[in-house]
Structures are given as structure tokens and as C-alpha cells.
C-alpha positions in Angstrom: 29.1 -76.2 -138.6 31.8 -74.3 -140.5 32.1 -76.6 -144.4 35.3 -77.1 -145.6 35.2 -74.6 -148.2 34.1 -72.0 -145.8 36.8 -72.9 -143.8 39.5 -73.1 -146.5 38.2 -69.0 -147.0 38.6 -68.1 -143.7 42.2 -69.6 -143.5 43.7 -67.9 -147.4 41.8 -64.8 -145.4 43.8 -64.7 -142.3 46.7 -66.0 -144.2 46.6 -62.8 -146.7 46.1 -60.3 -143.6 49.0 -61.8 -141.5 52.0 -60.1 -143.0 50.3 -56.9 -143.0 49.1 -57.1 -139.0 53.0 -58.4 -138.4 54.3 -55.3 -140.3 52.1 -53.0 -138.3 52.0 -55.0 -135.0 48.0 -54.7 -135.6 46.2 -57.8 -134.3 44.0 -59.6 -136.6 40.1 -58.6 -136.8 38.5 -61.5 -134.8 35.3 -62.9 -137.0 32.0 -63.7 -135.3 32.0 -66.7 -133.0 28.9 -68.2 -132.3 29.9 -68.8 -128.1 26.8 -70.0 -126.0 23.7 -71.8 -127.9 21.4 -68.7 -128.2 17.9 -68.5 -126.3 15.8 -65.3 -127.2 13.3 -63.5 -128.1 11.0 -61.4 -130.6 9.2 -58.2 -128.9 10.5 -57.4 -125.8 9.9 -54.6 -122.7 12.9 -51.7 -122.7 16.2 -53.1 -121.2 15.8 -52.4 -117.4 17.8 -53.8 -114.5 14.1 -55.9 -113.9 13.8 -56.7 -117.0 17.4 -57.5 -117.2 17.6 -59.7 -114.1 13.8 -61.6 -115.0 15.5 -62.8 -118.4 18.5 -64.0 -117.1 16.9 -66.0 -113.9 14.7 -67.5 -117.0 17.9 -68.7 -118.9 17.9 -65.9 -121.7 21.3 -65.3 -123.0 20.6 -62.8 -125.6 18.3 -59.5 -125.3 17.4 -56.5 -127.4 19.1 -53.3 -126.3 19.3 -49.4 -127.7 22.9 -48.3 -127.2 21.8 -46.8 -123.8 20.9 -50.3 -122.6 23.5 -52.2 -123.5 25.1 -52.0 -119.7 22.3 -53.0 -118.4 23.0 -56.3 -120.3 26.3 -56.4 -119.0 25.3 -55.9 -115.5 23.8 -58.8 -115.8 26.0 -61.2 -117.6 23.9 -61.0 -120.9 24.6 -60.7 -124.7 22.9 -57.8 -126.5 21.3 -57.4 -129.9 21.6 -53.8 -130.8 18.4 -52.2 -132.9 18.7 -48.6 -134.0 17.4 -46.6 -137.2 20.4 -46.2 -138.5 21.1 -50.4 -138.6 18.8 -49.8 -142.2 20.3 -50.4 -146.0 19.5 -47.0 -146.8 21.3 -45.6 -144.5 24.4 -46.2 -146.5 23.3 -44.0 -149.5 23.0 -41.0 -147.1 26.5 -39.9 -146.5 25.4 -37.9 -143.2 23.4 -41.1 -142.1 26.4 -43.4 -142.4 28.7 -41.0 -140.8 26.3 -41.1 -138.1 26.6 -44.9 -138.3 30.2 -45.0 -138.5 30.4 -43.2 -135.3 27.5 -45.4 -134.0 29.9 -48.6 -134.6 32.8 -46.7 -132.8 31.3 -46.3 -129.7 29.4 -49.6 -129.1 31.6 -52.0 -130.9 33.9 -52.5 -128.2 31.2 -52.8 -125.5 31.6 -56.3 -123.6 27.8 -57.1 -124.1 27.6 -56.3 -127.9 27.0 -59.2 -129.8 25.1 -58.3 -132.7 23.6 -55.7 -134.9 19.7 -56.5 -136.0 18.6 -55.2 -139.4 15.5 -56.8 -140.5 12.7 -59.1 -140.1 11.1 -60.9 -143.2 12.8 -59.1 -145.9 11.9 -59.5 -149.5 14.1 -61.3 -151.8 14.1 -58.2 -153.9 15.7 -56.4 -150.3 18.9 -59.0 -150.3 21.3 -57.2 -152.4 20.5 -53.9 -150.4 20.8 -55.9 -146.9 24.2 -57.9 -148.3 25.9 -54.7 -149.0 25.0 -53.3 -145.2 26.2 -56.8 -143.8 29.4 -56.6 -145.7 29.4 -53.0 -144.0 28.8 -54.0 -140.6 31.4 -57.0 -141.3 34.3 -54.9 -142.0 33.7 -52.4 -139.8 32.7 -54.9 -136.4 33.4 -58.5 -138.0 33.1 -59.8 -133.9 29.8 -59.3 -134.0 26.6 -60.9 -135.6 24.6 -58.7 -138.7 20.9 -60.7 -137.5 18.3 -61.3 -140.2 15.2 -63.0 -139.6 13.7 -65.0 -142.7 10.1 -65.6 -143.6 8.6 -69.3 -143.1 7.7 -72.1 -145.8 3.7 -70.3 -145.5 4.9 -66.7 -146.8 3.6 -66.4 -150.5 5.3 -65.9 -153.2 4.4 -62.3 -153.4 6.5 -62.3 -149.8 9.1 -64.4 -151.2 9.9 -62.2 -154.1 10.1 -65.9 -155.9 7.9 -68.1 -158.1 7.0 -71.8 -157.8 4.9 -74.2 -155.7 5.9 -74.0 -151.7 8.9 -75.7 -151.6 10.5 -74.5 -154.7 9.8 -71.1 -154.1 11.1 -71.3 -150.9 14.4 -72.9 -151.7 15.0 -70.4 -154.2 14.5 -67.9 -151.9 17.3 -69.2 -149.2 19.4 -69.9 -152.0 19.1 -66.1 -153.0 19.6 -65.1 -149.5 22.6 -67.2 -148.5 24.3 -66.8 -152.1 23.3 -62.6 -152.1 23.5 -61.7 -148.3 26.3 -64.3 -147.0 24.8 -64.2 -143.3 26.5 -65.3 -140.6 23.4 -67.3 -139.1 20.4 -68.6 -140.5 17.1 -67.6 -138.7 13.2 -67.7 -139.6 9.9 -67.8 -137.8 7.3 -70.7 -138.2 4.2 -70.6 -136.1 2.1 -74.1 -136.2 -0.6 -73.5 -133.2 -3.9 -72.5 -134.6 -7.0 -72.9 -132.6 -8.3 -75.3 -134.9 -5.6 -77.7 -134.8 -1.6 -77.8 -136.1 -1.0 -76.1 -139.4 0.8 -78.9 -141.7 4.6 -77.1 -142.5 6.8 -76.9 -139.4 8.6 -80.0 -140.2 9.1 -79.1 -143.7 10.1 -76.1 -142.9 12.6 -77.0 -140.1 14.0 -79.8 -142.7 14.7 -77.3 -145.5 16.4 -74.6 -143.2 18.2 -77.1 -141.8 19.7 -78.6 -145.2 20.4 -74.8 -146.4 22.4 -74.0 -142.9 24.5 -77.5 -143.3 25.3 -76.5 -146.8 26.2 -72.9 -146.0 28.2 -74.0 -143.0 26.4 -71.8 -140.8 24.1 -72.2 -137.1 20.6 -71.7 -137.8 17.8 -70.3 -134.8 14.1 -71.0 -135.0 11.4 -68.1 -133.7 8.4 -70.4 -132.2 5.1 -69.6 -131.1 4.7 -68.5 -127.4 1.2 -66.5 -127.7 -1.8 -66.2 -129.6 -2.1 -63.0 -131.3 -5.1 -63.1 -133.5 -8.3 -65.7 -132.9 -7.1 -68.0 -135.5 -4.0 -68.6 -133.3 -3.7 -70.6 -129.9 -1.7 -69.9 -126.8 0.6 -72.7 -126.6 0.2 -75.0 -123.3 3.5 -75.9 -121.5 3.8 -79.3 -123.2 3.8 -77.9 -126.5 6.5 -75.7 -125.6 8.4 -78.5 -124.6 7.5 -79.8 -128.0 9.2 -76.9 -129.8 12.3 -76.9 -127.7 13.2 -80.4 -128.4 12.4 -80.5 -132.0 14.0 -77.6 -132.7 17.6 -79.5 -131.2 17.0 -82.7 -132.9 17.2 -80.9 -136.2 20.5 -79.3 -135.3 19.3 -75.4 -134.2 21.6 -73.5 -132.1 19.1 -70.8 -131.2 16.1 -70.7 -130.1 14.2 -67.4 -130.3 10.0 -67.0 -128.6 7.6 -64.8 -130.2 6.6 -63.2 -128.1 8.1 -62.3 -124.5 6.0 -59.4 -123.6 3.8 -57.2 -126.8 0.9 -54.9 -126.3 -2.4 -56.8 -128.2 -0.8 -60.7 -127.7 -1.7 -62.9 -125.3 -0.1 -65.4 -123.7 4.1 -64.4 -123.9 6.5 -64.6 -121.5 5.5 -61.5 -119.6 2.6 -59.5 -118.7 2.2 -55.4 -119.7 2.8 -55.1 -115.3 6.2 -57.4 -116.0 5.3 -60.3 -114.2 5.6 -63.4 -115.5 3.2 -65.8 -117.1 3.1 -69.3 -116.6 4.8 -70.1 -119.8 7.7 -67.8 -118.0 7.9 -70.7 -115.3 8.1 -73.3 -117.9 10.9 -72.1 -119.9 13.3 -71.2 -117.3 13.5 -75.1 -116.9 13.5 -76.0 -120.9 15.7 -72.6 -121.8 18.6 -74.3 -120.0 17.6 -77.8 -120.8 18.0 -76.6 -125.3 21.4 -74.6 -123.8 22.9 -77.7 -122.3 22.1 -79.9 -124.9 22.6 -77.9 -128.0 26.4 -77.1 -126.5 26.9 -80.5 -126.0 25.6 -80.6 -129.7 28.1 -77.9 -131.3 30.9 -79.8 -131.9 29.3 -82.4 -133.9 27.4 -82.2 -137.1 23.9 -83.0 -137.8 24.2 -86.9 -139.9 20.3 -87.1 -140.2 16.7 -86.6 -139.3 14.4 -89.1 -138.9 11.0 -89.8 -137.7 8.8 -93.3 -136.8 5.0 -93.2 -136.5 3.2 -90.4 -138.6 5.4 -88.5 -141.7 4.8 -85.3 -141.8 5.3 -82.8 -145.1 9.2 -83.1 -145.6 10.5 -85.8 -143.7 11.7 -89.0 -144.0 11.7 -92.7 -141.9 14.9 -94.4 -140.6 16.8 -96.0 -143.0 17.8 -99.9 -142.8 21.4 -98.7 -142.6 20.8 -95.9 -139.7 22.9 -97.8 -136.6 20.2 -96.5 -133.8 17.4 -97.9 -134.2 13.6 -97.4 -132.3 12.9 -100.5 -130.6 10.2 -101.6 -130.7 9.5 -98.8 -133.7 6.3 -96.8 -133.4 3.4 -98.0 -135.5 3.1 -96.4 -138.6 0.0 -93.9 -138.6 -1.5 -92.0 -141.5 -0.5 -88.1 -141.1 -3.7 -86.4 -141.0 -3.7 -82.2 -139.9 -4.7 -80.6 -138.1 -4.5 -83.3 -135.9 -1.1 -83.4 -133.5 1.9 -85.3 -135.1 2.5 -88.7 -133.5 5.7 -90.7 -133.2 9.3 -90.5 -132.3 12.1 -88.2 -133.9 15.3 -89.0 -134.0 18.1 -86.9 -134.5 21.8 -87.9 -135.3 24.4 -86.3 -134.7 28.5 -87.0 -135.6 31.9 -86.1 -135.9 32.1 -82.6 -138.2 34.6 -84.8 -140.7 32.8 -88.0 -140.4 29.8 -90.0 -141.8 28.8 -92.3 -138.7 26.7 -90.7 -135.9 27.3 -91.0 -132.1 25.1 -88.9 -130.7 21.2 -89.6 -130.8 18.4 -87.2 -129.7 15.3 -89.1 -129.3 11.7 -87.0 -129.0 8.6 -88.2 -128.2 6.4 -86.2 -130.9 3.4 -87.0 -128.9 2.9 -83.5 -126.8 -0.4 -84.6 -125.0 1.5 -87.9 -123.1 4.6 -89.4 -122.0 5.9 -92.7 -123.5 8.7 -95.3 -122.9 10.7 -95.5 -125.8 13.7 -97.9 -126.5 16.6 -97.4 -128.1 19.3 -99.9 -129.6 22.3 -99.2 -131.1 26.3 -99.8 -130.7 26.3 -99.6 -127.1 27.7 -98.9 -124.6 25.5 -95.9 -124.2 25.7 -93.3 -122.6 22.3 -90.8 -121.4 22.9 -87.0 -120.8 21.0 -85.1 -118.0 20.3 -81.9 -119.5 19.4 -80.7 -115.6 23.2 -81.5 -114.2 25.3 -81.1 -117.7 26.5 -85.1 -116.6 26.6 -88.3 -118.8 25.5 -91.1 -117.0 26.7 -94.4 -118.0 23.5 -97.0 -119.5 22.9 -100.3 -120.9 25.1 -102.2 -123.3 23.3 -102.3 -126.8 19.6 -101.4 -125.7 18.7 -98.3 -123.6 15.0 -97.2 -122.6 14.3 -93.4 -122.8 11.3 -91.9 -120.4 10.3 -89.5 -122.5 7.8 -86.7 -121.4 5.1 -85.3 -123.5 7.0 -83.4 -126.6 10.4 -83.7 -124.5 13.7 -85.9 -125.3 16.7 -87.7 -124.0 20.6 -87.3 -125.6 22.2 -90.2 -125.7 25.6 -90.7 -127.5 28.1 -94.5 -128.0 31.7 -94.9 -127.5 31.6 -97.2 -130.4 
């Protein structure tokens, strides 16, 4: 999702180092690569073997390790996120501290399972200058690997923010401060819409303005979702609703997926029990985990062209335009939005060429999470259907194709035209 200017930085960089590493026979500093789709997770058991070999069996890709976990993650063919005191701002205004860090960076940055550093959850635009200057740190010293940040959602305050204004102007402000202060690598926040009494009205809105921010910046973005219920205002999501999250979260363009939470003391619900075993939601993912991998690779090449959803509208989204060449057919009825009642409808997300304007890959989501529907879908055929379960394309109609859709699941479908 790299823009050209980004681009055109990276290049005049690599151009300006290249005499020097020819000179010296030093090879150039390789910047973080994005690799695999992420799927993760937010509040973890320690790094053991089982917990090791339960994550990856479940399609986890990424897991949280101390420096003496991190071959544990390589044991068992897994990327590791790296938490540690010292991975704190502050640490850099200690010189004792961040020669302690400095010798941190030496021993693990070279580990085949490192792939990022995390340094804080839900900062405080107030905190960015302090959390740039340890990312520019981190950069120079390891740029291979990812500095992780995790953002507040649209329902934070403005107290939260550290920024003024109604919801959606405060909260642009404040991922305009981030991404202009900080210059992250990825873009990742938490939104959780499951209450007991019904679906809390932002996780569109909030998925929408993340997602213009990341295509701007020229960066991925990942989305924490709800997996557990950790106060009584808060409901355990059922497995259909998880299939819900999964697929929204591609059609908007994610990358990464993250769960909150997989296994934490006082929550219920998760991806683990306290004893390790897993709970049903456990079983459910380790089929969707590998359906949002599969699809979100095929996915990474393209860009994200538009968003658009048929039935109900939602806070911060928008209806197919007459120009948009896929089409629903026949559309979904238009239905008044109403929380905390479920959002019904179809969402289609289009995807295209990263230099072009004209999509050839569709999404197509049944919003619906309580049934499954039929939905069809015209366009400039042929088409072409992907099965997220086998990685194939299978070849479809001509102009009109007809999606099966299960409740809150989705079909890719791309044209050669």
C-alpha cells in the first residue's frame, strides 16, 4: 500500500546510502516488510512449546514473546512481537537504560523469529512526540523489524484523544497527529461493538476513517476485535459474529487481524481457558484465521478502490455509486439503520491495481450475522470465485455470478476484464 511519495523516499534513501555500502562492502539495512497477512492477538499466556504449538495449529502467525521466548516461536515457525520494559520512551532519557536497550537490540535483532518491537497501547496524542523519537530509535537501530502501536477507537473521548472536536473531527486529528508525529510503519486500533444490549453504532465509521488515513499514509492497517466479554455491559461474541468481524475487517482493506482477548484472567469467553484448553471460539477461528490469511494475501498486491454497502448505512459509509462496475443484483432493499439493532445488507469491497483507478477484485459480505443469503453479483465478467479453503480460483459465470454467502461471511471474486 506503499503511495508514491513514500515510495519516491524510500528510493532517494537507498539511492543516498548506496555509494557508501559499495565503498565499505556493507549491505544495505533492509526496511520492514510486511510478509504474511498478520493474525494475532491482545493478552496472551507465556510463550510455551503448548502454547506455541495451540496458536499455530489455530492459524496464528504472530505471538507475544520476552526475549527468552522468542525460540519457542521459532520452533514453531512463528513471528514474534517482543515486549520488554525497556521498549518505553523514557527509556531513552536514561543513558544506563538505553545502553541496556542498545544491548537489548543486539542480541535479539538478528533472531529469525523477531518481527517487531511493541511499545504502547492507546497512547495519548500528547505521548506521540515521545513514542516517534523511540520509533525513529528502534528504526535505525533494527529498521527489519516493526516498532507496533496500538491506537484508540472513534469512542475514546477527547480527554483520551489529547484532541478537541465532535467524534469524527477529533478523531481525524488525532491520526493525523499520529501518522504526521510518529511515522508508524502500520496502522492498528481496537474497536469493540458487542454489548449485551445490542451493537454499539461506530465500527463502520471507525473502520472507514482508519482505513482512508492507512491509504493516504501508504501503510497496512490491523484491527483488534472483540473475542470475550469482560465487563456485564459487554457480550461474548457467538461464532457467526466472529465470522462477521473477519470478513469486514478484509473488505475494508486490513492486513491484520488481532483478537482481544486469547486467554486473560477476569474475561470470559477468549480463545483459551486459564487450564489452556481451548474455547469454542478457538475451534472457529482456526477455520476463519486461515480463511482472512488467504484472502488478504491474495488482497496485498492490489489497492483498496472503494467501500460500499446496500441495505442499511451505517455511521460513515456510503452506497454504490451508478458508475461502480460490480454491481448487487438484485440490490438489497434499503432499510432504515436503527442501533442497537444488527446491521443488515451486503458490503462490498473493491479492490485494483496499486497504479490504477478500475477495480478487479470484489469482496462481497453478507452483513447479516444471524442468516445466510444468496446474493448476486454482475459485473464485467468473466469472473472468477476464490476458495479461501484451497488458495484456488475457480472459473464462474460470464457477466452474473451468485455468491452463497454464510451468516457475516464472504466470497472474493475478481474479472479478467
Amino acid at each position: 500500500m506503499m503511495n508514491a511519495r513514500r515510495l519516491e523516499s524510500v528510493v532517494g534513501l537507498l539511492c543516498a546510502l548506496a555509494p557508501w555500502a559499495q565503498a565499505t562492502g556493507a549491505s544495505l539495512p533492509a526496511a520492514w516488510q510486511l510478509g504474511a497477512p498478520i493474525v494475532t492477538y491482545w493478552a496472551g499466556p507465556p510463550m510455551t512449546d503448548a502454547a506455541a504449538r495451540q496458536m499455530a495449529e489455530g492459524g496464528w502467525n504472530l505471538v507475544w514473546c520476552r526475549e527468552s521466548e522468542l525460540d519457542v516461536a521459532r520452533r514453531h515457525g512463528l513471528r514474534a512481537q517482543l515486549y520488554d520494559p525497556l521498549l518505553r520512551p523514557r527509556t531513552l532519557d536514561d543513558p544506563a537504560r538505553r545502553a541496556d536497550l542498545d544491548a537489548l537490540i543486539e542480541r535479539v535483532k538478528k533472531h529469525p523469529a523477531l518481527y517487531a518491537y511493541f511499545l504502547r497501547d492507546e497512547p495519548n496524542a500528547a505521548d506521540f512526540p515521545a513514542l516517534g523519537r523511540m520509533v525513529a530509535y528502534l528504526r535505525e537501530r533494527d529498521p527489519a523489524r516493526l516498532a507496533y502501536i496500538n491506537l484508540f477507537p472513534t469512542y475514546a473521548n477527547n480527554r483520551q484523544l489529547g484532541t478537541q472536536g465532535e467524534t469524527v473531527a477529533a478523531y481525524k486529528a488525532y491520526l493525523r497527529r499520529y501518522l504526521t508525529v510518529v511515522k508508524p510503519a502500520l496502522l492498528s486500533y481496537d474497536h469493540y461493538q458487542f454489548a449485551t444490549r445490542g451493537d454499539t453504532p461506530q465500527y463502520f465509521l471507525n473502520l472507514a476513517l482508519i482505513r482512508q488515513a492507512a491509504l493516504k499514509a501508504g501503510i497496512p492497517f490491523l484491527n483488534i476485535v472483540q473475542a470475550c466479554s469482560w465487563t456485564p455491559s459487554m457480550r461474548v461474541p457467538q461464532p457467526d459474529e466472529m465470522r462477521y468481524l473477519v470478513y469486514t475487517t478484509l473488505a475494508y482493506g486490513a492486513q491484520g487481524i488481532s483478537y482481544y482477548v486469547y486467554s486473560h484472567r477476569g474475561h470470559t469467553g477468549g480463545i483459551a481457558r486459564a487450564d489452556g484448553s481451548p474455547t469454542p471460539l478457538y475451534h472457529v477461528l482456526k477455520t476463519l484465521n486461515r480463511e482472512f490469511a488467504a484472502i488478504a494475501s491474495q488482497l496485498q498486491p492490489l489497492r483498496s478502490l472503494g467501500v460500499y454497502h446496500a441495505g442499511m448505512l451505517p455511521p460513515g459509509t456510503e452506497p454504490p455509486p451508478e458508475s461502480l462496475p460490480f454491481r448487487p443484483d438484485p440490490a438489497p432493499k434499503q432499510m432504515e439503520y436503527k442501533p442497537p439493532r444488527p446491521v443488515r445488507g451486503v458490503l462490498i469491497g473493491c479492490f485494483g491495481p496499486l497504479h490504477g483507478s478500475r477495480p478487479t477484485h470484489a469482496l462481497v459480505v453478507n452483513l447479516d450475522y444471524r442468516r445466510p443469503i444468496v446474493q448476486g453479483l454482475r459485473g464485467p465478467g468473466p469472473w472468477e470465485i476464490f476458495d479461501a479453503a484451497s488458495g484456488r480460483w475457480k472459473r464462474a459465470s460470464a457477466d452474473r455470478v451468485e455468491l452463497c454467502l454464510p451468516p457475516g461471511g464472504g466470497r472474493l471474486a475478481r474479472t479478467a476484464r
